[in-house]
Steps between C-alpha positions, in 0.01 A plus 500: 500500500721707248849321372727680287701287268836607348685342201847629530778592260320768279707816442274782587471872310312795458341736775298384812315815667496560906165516685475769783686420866302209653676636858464821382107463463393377860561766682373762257185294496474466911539925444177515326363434881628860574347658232169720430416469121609270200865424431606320164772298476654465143688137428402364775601114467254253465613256804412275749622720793329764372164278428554456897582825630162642299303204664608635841451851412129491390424285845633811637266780291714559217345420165712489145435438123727402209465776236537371147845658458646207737503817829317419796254758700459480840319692794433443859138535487426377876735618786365315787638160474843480709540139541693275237486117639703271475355281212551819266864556635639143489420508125817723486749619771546859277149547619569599831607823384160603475543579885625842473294702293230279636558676853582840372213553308229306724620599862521072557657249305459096638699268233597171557863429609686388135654130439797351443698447134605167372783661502529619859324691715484928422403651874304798467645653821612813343204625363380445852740679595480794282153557556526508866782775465270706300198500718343103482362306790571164420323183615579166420263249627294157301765536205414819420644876484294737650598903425319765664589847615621797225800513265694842672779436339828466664862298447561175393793296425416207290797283430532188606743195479412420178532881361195750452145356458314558179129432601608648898585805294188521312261489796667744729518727170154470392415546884709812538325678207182528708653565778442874750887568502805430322686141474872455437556105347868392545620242366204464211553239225657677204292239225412661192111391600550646819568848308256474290229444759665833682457686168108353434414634834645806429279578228202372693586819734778357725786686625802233512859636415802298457364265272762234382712604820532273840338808662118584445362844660073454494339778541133387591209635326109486531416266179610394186333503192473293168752530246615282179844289484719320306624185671889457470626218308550154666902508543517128630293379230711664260765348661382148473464549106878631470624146692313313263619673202855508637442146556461392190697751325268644318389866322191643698412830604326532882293814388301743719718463816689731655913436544570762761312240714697208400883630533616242761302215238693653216824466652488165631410386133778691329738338765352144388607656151183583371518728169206797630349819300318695790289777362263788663195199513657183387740238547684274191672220540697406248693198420915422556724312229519223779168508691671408800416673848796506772377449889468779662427538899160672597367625862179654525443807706281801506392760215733573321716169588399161302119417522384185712238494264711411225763230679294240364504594171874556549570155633380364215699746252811335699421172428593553214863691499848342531677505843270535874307757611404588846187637549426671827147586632518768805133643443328157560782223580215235463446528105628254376211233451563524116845347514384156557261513215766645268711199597259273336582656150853404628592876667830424769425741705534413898410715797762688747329673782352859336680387137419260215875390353371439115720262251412578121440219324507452089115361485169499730250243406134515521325367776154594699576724763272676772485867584539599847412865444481800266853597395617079538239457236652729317840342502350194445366579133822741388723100599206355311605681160834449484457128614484183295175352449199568655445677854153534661461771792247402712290714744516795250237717718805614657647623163159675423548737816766713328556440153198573227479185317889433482455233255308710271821785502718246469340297202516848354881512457490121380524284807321157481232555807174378585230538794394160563144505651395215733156437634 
């Protein structure tokens, strides 16, 4: 098993570039169900979700290929498989969003009921939900979700305690496009990957208005056919590589993103008094006279508000600042797992219900530490390079699910960074 060992204290500087949206690519790649013909997807990442959600895919008749050019091909080549069980789905909970375009293009979908996340349990009861209010007979019986009937469209409300859903929305939406009548989505998550899903559809031969709205109007439509797309940047990856430069006070550019995607990011870093050059595609950091960061208070919330995603990565960034911090988490209150590792490289942080109160403190130390899941691993390595001494972040599979070799980027802009391999 990987390790990924971190000598810390090296300024960083130069440019780092941004791989395509990891959450952005699973539902575009469950849409490829949906579809009659090819569809190329240009930067694509190369990740461990995606590895997973392919895997699932071609058990399901849909066959890809890597082109040389780094874009990936895919088709659905046999449209008589409806049935995705549950070893394929517990590889990945994102998986389950196969359901949807599963059932609208196949007339059944039967897809094994999704688990639990370290960090808490994510029901699925609004996409249930949805699809029954746009024509779906669901059946839940031997752990599994069973769809039948015909998407007819309809109205469906799909906010919930936590705010909108982002995978509910995607497989009512793909579900709608197929559909014999017109669907009206309240209450649809407003995430940039959620628009750009609505807009890849579109020019596979969907009718969806309101794109980037709360409110989506599908018109249904017979088929869709192949097209070519450009994946959107990865705006919590290039997120991650701003805390770490911010961090450690150092001149990088985060290249190939896209900042209109990151405002609430951007403005939570300024207040820690980060110095910021935001451009059309890229980010700079560049260093203060004093290199110190003030605490700043951070709750996360839905699209456009303060990604979950990136709280991690944030807790660690306030390590590191004079004064306390609160850090509130109202999309999953559970995520905090990462705090008691970051506590070993001598983090105060303590837990408050929902909130993590954070003390910055004038040195971390290196010590091994264990990653609980994707974005924790994250945080893990960006406290690893500003610490003293050596840090080793264990179960690094986790890592591999959304960043593209992270220590390769990162040894790029001068950060002292290894993959360990271990028998």
């Amino acid at each position: 098993m990987d390790r990924i060992r971190i000598r810390g204290g090296r300024d960083l500087s130069g440019s780092v570039r941004v791989s395509g949206s990891k959450n952005g690519a699973l539902p575009i790649l469950a849409a490829a169900l949906m579809v009659d013909g090819p569809i190329v997807l240009r930067n694509m990442p190369r990740l461990k979700d995606v590895e997973n959600m392919l895997r699932i895919l071609g058990k399901l008749g849909v066959v890809h290929s890597w082109r040389p050019d780094g874009s990936l091909e895919m088709e659905a080549v046999d449209k008589t498989v409806n049935v995705a069980p549950y070893d394929l789905v517990r590889t990945m909970r994102a998986s389950f969003v196969v359901l949807g375009p599963l059932w609208a293009r196949r007339g059944v979908a039967r897809v094994s009921y999704p688990g639990g996340c370290v960090f808490g349990h994510r029901p699925v009861d609004l996409h249930l939900k949805g699809l029954a209010d746009i024509g779906g007979k669901v059946e839940l019986s031997d752990g599994y979700v069973t769809l039948s009937g015909r998407p007819t469209g309809g109205v469906t409300f799909l906010g919930g305690s936590m705010g909108s859903t982002v995978l509910g929305t995607a497989n009512v939406l793909m579900a709608a496009t197929l559909g014999t009548g017109t669907t009206y989505l309240e209450s649809a998550a407003m995430e940039p990957e959620m628009e750009d899903l609505c807009n890849f559809l579109n020019k596979c031969g969907a009718n969806i208005k309101g794109i980037g709205g709360h409110l989506l109007t599908i018109e249904g439509v017979d088929s869709l056919h192949g097209c070519e797309w450009d994946m959107i940047p990865d705006r919590i990856e290039a997120g991650t590589f701003l805390c770490g430069a911010v961090m450690l006070n150092s001149p990088v550019v985060v290249q190939d993103c896209n900042p209109m995607h990151m405002l609430s990011v951007i403005d939570r870093l300024r207040a820690a008094g980060a110095k910021l050059d935001v451009g059309k595609k890229s980010i700079t950091v560049q260093p203060t006279a004093s290199g110190q960061l003030r605490a700043v208070d951070v709750t996360t919330m839905a699209y456009p508000g303060f990604p979950t995603d990136l709280q991690a990565q944030f807790m660690a960034l306030m390590t590191r600042a004079v004064g306390v911090s609160v850090i509130t988490e109202k999309i999953y209150p559970e995520r905090f797992i990462h705090a008691a590792e970051l506590q070993r490289l001598g983090a105060r942080i303590r837990r408050e219900g929902p909130s993590a109160i954070v003390e910055g403190t004038d040195e971390l130390q290196g010590a091994p530490v264990m990653a609980s899941d994707l974005r924790a691993s994250a945080s893990l390595v960006l406290a690893g390079l500003v610490a003293r001494g050596a840090t080793d972040v264990r179960r690094v599979y986790h890592i591999d699910r959304g960043y593209e070799r992270i220590e390769n980027k990162l040894q790029g802009i001068g950060a002292d960074i290894e993959r360990i391999s271990e028998g």
